[in-house]
C-alpha positions as CSV (number, residue, x, y, z in Angstrom):
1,X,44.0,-23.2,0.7
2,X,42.1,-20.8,2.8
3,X,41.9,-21.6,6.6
4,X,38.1,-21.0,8.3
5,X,39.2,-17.6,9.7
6,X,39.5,-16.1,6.3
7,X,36.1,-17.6,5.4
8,X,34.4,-16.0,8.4
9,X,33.1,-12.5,8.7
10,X,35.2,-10.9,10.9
11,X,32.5,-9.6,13.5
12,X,32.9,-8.9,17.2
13,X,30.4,-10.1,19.6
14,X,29.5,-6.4,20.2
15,X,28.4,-6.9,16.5
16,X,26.6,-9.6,16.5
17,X,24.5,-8.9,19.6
18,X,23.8,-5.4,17.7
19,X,22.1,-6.8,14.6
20,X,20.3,-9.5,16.7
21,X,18.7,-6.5,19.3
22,X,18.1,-4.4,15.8
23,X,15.8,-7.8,14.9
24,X,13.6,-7.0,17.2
25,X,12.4,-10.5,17.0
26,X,9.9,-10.9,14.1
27,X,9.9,-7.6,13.7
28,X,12.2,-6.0,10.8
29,X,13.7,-2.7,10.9
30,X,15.3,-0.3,8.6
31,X,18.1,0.2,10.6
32,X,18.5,-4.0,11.1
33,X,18.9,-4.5,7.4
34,X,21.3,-1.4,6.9
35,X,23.5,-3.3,9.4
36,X,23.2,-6.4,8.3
37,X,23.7,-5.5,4.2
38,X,26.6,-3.2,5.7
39,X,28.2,-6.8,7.3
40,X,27.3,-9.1,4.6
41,X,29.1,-6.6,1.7
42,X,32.1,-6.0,3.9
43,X,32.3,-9.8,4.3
44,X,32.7,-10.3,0.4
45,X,34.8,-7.8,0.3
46,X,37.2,-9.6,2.7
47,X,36.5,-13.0,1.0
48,X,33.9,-14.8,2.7
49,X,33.0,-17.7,0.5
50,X,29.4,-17.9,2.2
51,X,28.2,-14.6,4.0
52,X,24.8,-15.7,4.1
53,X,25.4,-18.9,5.7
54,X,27.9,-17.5,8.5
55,X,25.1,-14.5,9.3
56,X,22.4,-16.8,9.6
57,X,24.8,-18.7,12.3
58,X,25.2,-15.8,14.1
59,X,21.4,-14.7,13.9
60,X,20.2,-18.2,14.8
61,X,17.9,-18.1,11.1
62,X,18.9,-20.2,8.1
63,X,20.5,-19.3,5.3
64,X,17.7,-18.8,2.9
65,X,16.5,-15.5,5.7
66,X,19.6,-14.3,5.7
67,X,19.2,-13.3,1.3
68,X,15.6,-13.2,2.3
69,X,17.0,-9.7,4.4
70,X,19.0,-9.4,1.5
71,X,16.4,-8.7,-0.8
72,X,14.6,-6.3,1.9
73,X,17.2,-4.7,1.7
74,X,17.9,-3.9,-1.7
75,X,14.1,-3.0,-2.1
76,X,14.2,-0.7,0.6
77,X,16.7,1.1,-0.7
78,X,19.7,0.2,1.4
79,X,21.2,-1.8,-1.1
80,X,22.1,-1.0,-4.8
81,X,19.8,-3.0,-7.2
82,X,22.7,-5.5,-8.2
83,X,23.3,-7.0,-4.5
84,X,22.3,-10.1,-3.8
């Protein structure tokens, strides 16, 4: 059984207030989604069962934004076409 810190991205605070400045509120940048996509693969690759869900948490936006950013992402360029 997995215990909750292996199912949580492991981000710093210094993190986490980074991608929330790069929001810019409604605003959404290049360089917030390169973060952010950067964050959420390197959380699969360590095994978070639910990146989304954890980086809404810390971005105060549900889930659903979160792969809405996703998507940004991938059509911006950021993100291989395969990503989620």
């Amino acid at each position: 059984m997995m215990t909750d810190a292996l199912r949580a991205p492991k981000m710093t605070e210094a993190e986490i207030a980074e991608l929330r400045a790069l929001r810019e509120g409604y605003h959404v940048t290049h360089a917030f989604l390169a973060r952010l996509a950067a964050h959420y693969i390197q959380a699969e690759i360590d095994g978070v069962l639910n990146p989304a869900r954890h980086l809404a948490d810390h971005l105060g936006v549900q889930r659903q934004t979160v792969l809405t950013y996703m998507r940004m992402a991938r059509r911006s360029g950021v993100l291989p076409t395969n990503r989620p």
